[in-house]
N, C-alpha and C positions, 0 to 999 in steps of 0.2 A: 372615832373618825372625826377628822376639825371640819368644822363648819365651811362652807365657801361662801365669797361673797358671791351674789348675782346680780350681772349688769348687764345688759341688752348686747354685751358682743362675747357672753360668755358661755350659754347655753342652747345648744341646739339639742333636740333629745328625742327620743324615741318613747313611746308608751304602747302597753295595753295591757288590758286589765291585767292583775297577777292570774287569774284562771286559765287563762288562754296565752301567757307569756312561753308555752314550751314550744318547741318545735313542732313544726308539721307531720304527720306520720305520712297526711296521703299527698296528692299533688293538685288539690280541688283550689281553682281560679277564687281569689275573693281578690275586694275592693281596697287599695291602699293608698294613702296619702302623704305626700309631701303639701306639709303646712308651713305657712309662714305669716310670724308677725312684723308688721311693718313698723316702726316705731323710730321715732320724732322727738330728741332732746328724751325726755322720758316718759311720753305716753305711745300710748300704742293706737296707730290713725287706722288701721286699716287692717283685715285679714287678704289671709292668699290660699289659693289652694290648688292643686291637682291632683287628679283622682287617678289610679292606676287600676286595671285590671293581673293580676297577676298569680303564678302558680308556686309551688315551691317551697320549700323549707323558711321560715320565717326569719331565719338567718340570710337566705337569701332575696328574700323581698325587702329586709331591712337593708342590705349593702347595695342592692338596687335603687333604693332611696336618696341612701348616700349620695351615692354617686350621680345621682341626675339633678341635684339641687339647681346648679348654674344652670345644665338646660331649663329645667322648668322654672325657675323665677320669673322669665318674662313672658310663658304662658301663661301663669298661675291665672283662674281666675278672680278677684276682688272680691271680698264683702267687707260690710259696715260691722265695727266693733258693733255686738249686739247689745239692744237700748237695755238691758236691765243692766249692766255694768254703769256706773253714774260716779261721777266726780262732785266732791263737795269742792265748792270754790266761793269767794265773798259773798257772792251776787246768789247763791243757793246752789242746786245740784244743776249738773249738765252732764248728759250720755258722753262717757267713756272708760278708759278702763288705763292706770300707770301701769307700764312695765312691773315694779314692784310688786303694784299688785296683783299682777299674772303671776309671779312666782311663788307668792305665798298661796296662792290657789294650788301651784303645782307642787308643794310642800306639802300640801292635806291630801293630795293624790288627786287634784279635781282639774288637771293640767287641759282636759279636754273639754271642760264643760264649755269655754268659750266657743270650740268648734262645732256646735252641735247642731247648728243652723246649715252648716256647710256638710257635717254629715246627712241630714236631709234634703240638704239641695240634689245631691248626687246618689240617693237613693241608697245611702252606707249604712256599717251596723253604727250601734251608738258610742262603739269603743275598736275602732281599726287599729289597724296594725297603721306607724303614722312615722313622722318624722318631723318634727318642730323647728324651724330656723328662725331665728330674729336677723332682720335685714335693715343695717342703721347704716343710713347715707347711699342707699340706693344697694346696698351689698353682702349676702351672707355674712354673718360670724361666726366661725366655725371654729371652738378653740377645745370644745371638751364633748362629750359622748355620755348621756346618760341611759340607763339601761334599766325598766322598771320591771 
């Protein structure tokens, strides 16, 4: 399978862990998230998030997800890319985090460690059922579907 490139309007994705990737047997309520990275020419300024309560087949929490991005982008609520993510720059290191480099994190499978601050803001597990958007110029980019 050919490599793709990855650019801030090209991946919106879905994760969790591969243990818990199968479907639901029963109909027990857990916590889901539509995530989003805000990103700026190629860094990433800001996260987003809301939190869902939901039942259902996992299949269907994911296309619930889907499907409410455009609602929930102008609830989401805001955090600060978190400070152990740092840029080297002339002047020495400063907190943040490139797009790029969010992807090669989600390349090693570690696509959620950024959110992990927002999973305990909201009282979540450490690896939800989720959905990722990258939002460049105020707007979802929703061109491809990944599936971990």
């Amino acid at each position: 399978m050919g490599r793709e490139k990855q650019t801030p309007r090209s991946k919106p994705s879905s994760q969790r862990r591969p243990a818990q990737a199968n479907e639901s047997k029963g109909q027990a309520s857990e916590k889901i998230f539509n995530l989003f990275l805000f990103v700026d020419g190629e860094l990433i300024t800001k996260l987003g998030s809301v939190c869902h309560e939901k039942s259902g087949s996992d299949r269907d929490k994911l296309s619930f997800l889907q499907a409410n991005v455009n609602d929930d982008l102008p609830n989401a609520v805001d955090f600060p890319v978190p400070g152990r993510y740092q840029l080297a720059t002339s002047s020495g290191l400063k907190p943040g985090l490139r797009y790029e480099g969010y992807m090669r994190l989600a390349e090693l499978g570690k696509r959620l460690e950024v959110f992990e601050e927002i999973f305990a803001h909201f009282n979540g597990p450490p690896d939800p059922l989720s959905c990722i958007t990258p939002i460049v110029d105020g707007k979802p980019r929703i061109e491809t579907v990944t599936r971990f």
